[in-house]
ZAGU-895813 format. One record per residue (C-alpha): x, y, z. Coordinates in pm, 1 decimal. Example, Ala and Ser with C-alpha at 12.3 -4.5 7.8 and 13.67 -1.06 7.14 Angstrom:
2
         xx         yy         zz
     1230.0     -450.0      780.0
     1367.0     -106.0      714.0
***
This chain:
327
         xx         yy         zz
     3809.8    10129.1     9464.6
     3985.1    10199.9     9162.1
     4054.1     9854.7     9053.1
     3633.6     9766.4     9147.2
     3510.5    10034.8     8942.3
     3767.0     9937.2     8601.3
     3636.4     9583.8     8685.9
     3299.1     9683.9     8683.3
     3373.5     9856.7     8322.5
     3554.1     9593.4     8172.2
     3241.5     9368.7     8253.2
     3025.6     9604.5     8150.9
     3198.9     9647.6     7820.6
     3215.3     9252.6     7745.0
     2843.2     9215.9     7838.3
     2740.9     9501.7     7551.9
     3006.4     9245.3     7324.3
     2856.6     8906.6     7368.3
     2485.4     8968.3     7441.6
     2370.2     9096.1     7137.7
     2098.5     9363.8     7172.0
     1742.9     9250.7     7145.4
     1569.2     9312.3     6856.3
     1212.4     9278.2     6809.0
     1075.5     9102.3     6468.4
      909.7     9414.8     6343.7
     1273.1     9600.2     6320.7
     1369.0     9365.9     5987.6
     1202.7     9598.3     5808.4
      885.6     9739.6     5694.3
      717.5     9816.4     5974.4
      519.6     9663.9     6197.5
      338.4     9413.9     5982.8
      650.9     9307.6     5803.1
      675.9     8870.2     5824.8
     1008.2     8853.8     5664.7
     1077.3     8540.0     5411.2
      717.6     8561.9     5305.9
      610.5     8376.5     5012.6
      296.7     8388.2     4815.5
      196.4     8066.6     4603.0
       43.4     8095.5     4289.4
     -149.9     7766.7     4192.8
     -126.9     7832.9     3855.7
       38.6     7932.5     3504.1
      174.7     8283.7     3451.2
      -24.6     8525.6     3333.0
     -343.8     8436.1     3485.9
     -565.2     8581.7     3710.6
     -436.8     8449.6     4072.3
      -68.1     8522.5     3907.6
     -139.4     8914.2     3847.9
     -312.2     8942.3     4228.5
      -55.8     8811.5     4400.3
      233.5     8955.1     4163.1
       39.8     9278.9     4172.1
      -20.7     9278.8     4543.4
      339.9     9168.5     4631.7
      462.1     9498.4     4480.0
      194.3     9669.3     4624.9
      302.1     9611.3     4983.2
      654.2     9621.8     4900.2
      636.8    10006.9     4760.3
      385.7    10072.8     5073.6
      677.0     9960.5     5263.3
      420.4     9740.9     5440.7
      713.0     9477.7     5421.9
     1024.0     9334.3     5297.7
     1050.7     9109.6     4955.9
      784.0     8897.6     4878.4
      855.2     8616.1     4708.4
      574.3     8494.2     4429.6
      631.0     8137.4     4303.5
      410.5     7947.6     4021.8
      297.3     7579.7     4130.8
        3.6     7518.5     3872.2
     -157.6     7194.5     3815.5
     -531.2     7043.5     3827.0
     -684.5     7413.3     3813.5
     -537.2     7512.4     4150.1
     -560.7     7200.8     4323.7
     -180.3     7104.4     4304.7
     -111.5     7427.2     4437.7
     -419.0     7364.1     4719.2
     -271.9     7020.6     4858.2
      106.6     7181.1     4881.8
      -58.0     7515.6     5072.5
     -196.1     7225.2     5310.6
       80.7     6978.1     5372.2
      245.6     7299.2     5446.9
       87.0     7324.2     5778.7
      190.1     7586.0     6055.4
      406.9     7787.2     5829.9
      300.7     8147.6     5901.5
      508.3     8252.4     5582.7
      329.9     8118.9     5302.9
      -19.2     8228.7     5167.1
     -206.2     8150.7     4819.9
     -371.0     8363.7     4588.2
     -678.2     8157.0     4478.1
    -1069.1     8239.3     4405.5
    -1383.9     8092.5     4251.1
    -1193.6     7867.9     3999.4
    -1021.7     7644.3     4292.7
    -1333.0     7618.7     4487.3
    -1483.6     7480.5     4109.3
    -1165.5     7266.9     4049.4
    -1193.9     7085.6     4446.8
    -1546.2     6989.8     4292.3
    -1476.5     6845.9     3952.3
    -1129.2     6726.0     4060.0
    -1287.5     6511.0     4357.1
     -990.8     6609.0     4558.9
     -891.8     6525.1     4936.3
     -801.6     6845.5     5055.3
    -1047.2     7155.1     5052.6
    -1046.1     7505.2     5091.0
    -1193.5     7377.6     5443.4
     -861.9     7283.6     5515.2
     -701.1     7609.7     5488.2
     -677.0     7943.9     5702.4
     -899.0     8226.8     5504.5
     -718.7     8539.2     5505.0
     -893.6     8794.3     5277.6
    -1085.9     8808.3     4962.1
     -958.2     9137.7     4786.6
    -1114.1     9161.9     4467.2
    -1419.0     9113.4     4243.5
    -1449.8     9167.9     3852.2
    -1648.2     9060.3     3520.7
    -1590.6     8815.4     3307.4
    -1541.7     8880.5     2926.3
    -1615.7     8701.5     2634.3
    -1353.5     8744.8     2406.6
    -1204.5     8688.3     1973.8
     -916.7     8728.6     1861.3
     -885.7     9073.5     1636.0
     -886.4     8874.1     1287.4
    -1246.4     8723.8     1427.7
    -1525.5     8676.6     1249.9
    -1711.9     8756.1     1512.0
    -1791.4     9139.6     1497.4
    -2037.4     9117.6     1801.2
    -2186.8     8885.4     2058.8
    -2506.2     8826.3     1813.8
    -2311.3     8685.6     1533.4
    -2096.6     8468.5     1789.6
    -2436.1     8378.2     1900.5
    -2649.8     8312.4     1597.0
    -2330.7     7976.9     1497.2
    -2335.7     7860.9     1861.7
    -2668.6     7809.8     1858.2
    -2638.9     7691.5     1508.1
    -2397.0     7396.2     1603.5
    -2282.4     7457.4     1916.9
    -2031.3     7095.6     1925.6
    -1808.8     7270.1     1664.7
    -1732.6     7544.8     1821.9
    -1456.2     7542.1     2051.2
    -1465.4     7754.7     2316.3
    -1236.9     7805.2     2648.3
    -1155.1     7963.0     2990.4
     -872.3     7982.3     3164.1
    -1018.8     7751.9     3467.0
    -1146.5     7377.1     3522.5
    -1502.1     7271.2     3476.8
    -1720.3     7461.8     3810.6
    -1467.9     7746.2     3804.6
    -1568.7     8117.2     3684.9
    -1488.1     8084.9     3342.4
    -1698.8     7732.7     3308.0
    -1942.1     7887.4     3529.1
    -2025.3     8223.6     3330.5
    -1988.5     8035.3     2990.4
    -2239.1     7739.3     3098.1
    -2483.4     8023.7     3227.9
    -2417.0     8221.9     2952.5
    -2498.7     7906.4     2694.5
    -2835.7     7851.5     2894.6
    -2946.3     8179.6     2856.2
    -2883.7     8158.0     2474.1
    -3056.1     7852.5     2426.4
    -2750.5     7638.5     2413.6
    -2783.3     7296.1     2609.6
    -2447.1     7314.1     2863.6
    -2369.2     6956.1     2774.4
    -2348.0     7020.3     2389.9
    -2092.9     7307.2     2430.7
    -1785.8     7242.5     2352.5
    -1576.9     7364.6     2656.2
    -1190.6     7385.1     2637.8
    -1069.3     7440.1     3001.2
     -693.7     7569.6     3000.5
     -458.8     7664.2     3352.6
     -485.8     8019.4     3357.7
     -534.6     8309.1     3144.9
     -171.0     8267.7     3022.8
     -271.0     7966.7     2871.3
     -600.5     8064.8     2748.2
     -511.8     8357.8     2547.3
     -205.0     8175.5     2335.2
     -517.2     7919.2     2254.5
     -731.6     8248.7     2151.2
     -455.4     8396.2     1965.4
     -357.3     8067.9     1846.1
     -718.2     8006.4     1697.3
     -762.0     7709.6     1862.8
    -1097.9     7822.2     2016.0
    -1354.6     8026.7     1841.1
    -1373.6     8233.9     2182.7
    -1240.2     8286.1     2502.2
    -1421.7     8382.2     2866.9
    -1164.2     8509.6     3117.8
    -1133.8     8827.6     3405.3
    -1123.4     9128.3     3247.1
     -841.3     9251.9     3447.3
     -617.8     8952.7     3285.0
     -656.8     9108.6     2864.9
     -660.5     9471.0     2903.2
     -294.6     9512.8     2778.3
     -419.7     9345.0     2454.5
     -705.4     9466.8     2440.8
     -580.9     9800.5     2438.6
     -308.4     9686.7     2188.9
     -599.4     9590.0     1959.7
     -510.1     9244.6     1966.6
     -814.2     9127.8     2141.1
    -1189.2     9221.2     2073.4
    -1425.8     9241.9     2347.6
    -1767.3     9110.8     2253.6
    -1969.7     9161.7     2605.5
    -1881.9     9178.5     2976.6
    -2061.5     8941.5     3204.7
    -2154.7     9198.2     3486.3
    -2426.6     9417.7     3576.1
    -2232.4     9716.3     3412.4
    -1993.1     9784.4     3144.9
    -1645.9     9770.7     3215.8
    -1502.4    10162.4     3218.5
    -1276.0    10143.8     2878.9
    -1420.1     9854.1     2720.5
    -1683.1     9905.0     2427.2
    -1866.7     9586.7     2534.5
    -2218.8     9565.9     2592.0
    -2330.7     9359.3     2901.1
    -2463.7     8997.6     2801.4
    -2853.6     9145.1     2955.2
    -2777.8     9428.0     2682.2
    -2734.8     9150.9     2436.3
    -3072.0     8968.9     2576.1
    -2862.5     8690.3     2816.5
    -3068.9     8722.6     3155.8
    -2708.5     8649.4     3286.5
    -2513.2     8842.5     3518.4
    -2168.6     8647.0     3681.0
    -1868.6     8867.4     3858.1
    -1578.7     8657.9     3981.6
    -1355.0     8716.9     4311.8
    -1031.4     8676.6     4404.9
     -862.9     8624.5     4741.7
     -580.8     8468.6     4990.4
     -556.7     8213.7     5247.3
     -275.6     8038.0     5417.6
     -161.2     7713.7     5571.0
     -360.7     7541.5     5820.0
     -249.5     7502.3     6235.2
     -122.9     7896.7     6233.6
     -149.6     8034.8     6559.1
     -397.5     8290.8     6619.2
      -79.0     8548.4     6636.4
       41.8     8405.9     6282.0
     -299.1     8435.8     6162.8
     -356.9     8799.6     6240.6
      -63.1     8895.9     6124.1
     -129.2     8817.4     5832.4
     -466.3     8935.6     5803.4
     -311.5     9271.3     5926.5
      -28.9     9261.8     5676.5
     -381.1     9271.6     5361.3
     -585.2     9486.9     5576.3
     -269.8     9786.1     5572.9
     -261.3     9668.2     5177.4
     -622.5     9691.0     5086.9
     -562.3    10087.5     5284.5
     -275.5    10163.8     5106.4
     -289.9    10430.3     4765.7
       -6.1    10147.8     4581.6
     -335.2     9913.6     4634.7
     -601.3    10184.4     4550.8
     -425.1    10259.8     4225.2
     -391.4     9896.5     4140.8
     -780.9     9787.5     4199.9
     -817.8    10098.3     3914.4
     -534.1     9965.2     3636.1
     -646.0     9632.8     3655.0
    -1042.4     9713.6     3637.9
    -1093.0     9492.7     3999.0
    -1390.2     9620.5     4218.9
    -1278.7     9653.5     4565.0
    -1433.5     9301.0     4762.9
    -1180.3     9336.9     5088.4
    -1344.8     9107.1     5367.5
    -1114.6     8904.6     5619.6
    -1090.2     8689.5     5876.8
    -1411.4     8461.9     5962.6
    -1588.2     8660.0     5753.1
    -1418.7     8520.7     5441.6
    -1421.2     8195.0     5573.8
    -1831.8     8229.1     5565.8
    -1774.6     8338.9     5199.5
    -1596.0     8049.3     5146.0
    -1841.0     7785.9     5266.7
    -2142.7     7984.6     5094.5
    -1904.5     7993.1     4767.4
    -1863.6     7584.7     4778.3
    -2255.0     7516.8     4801.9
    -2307.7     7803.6     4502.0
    -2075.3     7577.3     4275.1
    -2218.8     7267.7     4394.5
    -2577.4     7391.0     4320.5
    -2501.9     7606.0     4011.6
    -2329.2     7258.5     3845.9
    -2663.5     7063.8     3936.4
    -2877.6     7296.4     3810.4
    -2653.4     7255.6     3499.2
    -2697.3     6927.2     3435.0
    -2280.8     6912.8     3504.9
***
């Protein structure tokens, strides 16, 4: 009996030694929605708009201890749509997501691409937020109407940009912004640069007379004084910016751009929620609450199928708004 029962232990003991214990994938840390060696893909330059969202929503859900390390990687090109066709190749991989908005849906337009946002698993759109129209702080430009009074002038020599391709927000709210003050959208002079990064070393740089980016994207110079608002494309002024709204300047123009996520086509409807889950316990969080105030974003959180509506309605608003346009 003795020698049965030490058996019995001695099996018991090597079973405990080679079958390790099972662990389920929410114990790697983080919690329940945690999808360890997750990457977000940023589809263009540093510095710009989809580069701060993801960066800023990465540490978000890191100090909300939603998840582990979240790695944020740069892939710019074709104003998003390098970034777009490696997000689709990249199909069934429930650990990558981009950080994209308006400007791609523009650039899959313009750029005549083979891959769409069709193509790709919506997620969540997060945010929503003005455009500016911005000088450097050595401008001539004092205010919108003296801006206005030499585009109108001669609007071919004046140089302007944004920090996306031709049907993204920045094109968008400058073309519509140009029709409004009497400037025929063909005869502007449109510099389109990768990002905000980009854009404001042109502005700086004085290689454009002015620039038109998100507002969340300038306010560290602005508040440094190196930047000078001249009006915010929104219904409302932007809390800490003295900016008038272009319809305060007498531009029957109002434009607010959005920002979002979406992931790899082929996930499985468990990959998919997971994710979704992952930005819902964000867009909850007070790390994400105190973020949407720094940056100046309005809070735009819609998921799922939802989004994916968005999306489509999003694609025939660029298609139509360029038309209209003569672009």
């Amino acid at each position: 009996m003795r020698a049965r029962a030490l058996a019995s232990l001695l099996a018991a003991a090597l079973l405990v030694f080679l079958v390790p214990p099972l662990v389920s994938s929410d114990d790697s840390g983080g919690g329940g929605t945690d999808i360890p060696g997750l990457r977000f893909l940023v589809p263009n330059e540093p510095g710009g708009g989809y580069d701060i969202t993801a960066r800023t929503a990465a540490r978000a859900a890191e100090e909300a201890e939603l998840t582990g390390s979240i790695e944020v990687f740069n892939l710019p090109g074709a104003g998003g749509t390098v970034g777009l066709s490696h997000l689709v190749a990249e199909r069934g991989n429930g650990r990558l997501a981009m950080s994209m908005g308006l400007g791609v849906v523009g650039a899959v337009h313009t750029n005549h691409t083979d891959v769409t946002l069709a193509d790709t698993t919506p997620l969540a759109r997060l945010t929503e937020e003005p455009d500016i129209v911005v000088v450097p702080a050595d401008s001539p430009y004092e205010d919108i109407d003296d801006m206005l009074a030499d585009w109108r002038a001669n609007p071919g020599s004046l140089p302007f940009g944004g920090g996306s391709s031709p049907g993204g927000p920045d094109h968008l709210a400058s073309m519509l912004m140009a029709g409004a003050a009497g400037v025929t959208p063909r005869s502007a002079n449109y510099v389109a640069y990768d990002g905000g990064g980009e854009l404001l070393a042109a502005i700086l740089g004085g290689e454009v007379a002015f620039g038109v980016s998100g507002v969340g994207e300038y306010l560290d110079q602005i508040e440094a004084g190196e930047l000078r608002v001249l009006a915010v494309t929104g219904p409302e002024r932007s809390p800490g910016i003295d900016a008038p709204t272009l319809q305060e300047a007498g531009l029957d123009v109002e434009f607010t751009n959005w920002r979002g996520i979406v992931a790899p086509p082929g996930l499985t409807e468990a990959e998919r929620d997971r994710l979704v889950a992952l930005l819902t316990e964000l867009h909850g969080s007070p790390q994400w609450s105190e973020a949407l105030t720094r940056n100046g974003w309005a809070d735009a959180f819609l998921t799922g199928d939802e989004f994916g509506d968005f999306l489509e309605s999003q694609n025939s608003r660029v298609d139509e708004t360029l038309r209209e346009l003569g672009l």
